[in-house]
C-alpha positions in Angstrom: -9.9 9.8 -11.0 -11.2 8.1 -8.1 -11.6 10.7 -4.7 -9.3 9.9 -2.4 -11.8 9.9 0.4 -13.1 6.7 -0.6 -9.5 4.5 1.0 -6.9 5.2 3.0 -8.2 8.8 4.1 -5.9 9.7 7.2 -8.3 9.7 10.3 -9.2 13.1 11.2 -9.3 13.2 15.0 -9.8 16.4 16.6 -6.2 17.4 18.5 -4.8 13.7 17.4 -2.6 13.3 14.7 -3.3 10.0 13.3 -0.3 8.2 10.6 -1.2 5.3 8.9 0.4 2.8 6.2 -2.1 2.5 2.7 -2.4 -1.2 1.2 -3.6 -2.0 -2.0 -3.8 -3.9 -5.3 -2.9 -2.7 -8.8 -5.9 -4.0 -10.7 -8.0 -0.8 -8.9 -7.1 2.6 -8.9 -5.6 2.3 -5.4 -2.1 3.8 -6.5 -4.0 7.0 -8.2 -5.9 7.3 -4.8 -2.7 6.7 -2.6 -0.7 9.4 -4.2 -3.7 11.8 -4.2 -3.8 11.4 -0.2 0.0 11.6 0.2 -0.5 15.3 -1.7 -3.7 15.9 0.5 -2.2 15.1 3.4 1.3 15.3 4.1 3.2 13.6 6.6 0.1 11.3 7.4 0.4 8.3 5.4 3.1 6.1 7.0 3.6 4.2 3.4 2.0 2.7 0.3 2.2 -0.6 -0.7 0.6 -1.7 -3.6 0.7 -5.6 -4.7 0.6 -6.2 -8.2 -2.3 -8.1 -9.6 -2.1 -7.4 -13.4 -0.2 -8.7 -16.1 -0.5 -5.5 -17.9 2.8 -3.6 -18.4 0.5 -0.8 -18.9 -0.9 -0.5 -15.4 2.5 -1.9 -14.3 4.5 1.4 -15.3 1.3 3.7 -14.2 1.3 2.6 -10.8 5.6 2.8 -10.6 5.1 6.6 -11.9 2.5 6.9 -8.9 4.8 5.7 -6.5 7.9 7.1 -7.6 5.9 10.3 -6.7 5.1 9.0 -3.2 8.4 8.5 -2.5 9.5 11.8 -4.1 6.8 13.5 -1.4 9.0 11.7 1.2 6.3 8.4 1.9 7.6 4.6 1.4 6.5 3.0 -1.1 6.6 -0.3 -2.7 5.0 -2.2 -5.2 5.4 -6.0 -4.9 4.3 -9.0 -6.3 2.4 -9.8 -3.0 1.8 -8.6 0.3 5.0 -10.5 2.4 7.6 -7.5 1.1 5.2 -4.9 3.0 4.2 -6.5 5.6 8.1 -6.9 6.1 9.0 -3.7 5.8 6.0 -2.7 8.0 7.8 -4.6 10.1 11.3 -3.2 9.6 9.8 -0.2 10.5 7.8 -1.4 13.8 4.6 -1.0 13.0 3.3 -4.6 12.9 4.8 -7.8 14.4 7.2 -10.5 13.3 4.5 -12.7 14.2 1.9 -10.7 11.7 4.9 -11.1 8.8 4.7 -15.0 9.9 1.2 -15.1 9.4 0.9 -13.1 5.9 3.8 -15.7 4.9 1.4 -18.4 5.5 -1.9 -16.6 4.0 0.4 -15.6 0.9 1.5 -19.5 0.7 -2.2 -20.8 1.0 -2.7 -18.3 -2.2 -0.1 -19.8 -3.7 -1.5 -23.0 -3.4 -5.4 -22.3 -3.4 -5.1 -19.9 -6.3 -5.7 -16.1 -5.6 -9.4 -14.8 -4.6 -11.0 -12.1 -5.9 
């Protein structure tokens, strides 16, 4: 597996606790890496939120048993077919803006339209 240290480490700041949410896609190994930090380092990832880019049911029930274990450790966690369900729950929770959720509605829209990028 992947080390962890490679995404989404937690920012060690000397006498600062630093939480932060962990964004990723399902065609990687971001889910493996995710839950591996949330063991490392409790309490410091704010959530995960994984979009799904594959059509494999494979990788599809890998990454739910990942996350199921995130949110068993006590971290959100939410695997979606893009990125506007957790950017608003990021929201819900008051970490970005209603104006950020309006502007990943538009980029995920453009996508929709343009076809996704690699």
């Amino acid at each position: 597996m992947p080390s962890a240290s490679i995404a989404c480490s937690p920012t060690v700041i000397p006498g600062q606790r630093t939480e932060q949410p962990c964004v990723g896609d399902s065609g990687q190994h971001d889910a493996a890496i995710y839950a591996e930090v949330v063991r490392r380092h409790p309490g410091r990832v704010l959530a995960v939120y994984i979009r799904d880019v594959t059509e494999s049911e494979e990788a599809d029930r890998e990454a739910g048993t990942l996350l199921e274990e995130v949110r068993r450790a006590g971290t959100r966690a939410t695997f979606c077919p893009d990125l506007l369900e957790a950017a608003a729950d990021a929201a819900g929770q008051g970490w970005i803006s209603s104006a950020a959720v309006e502007e990943v509605r538009r980029e995920v829209a453009a996508a929709a339209v343009d076809g996704p990028s690699t």
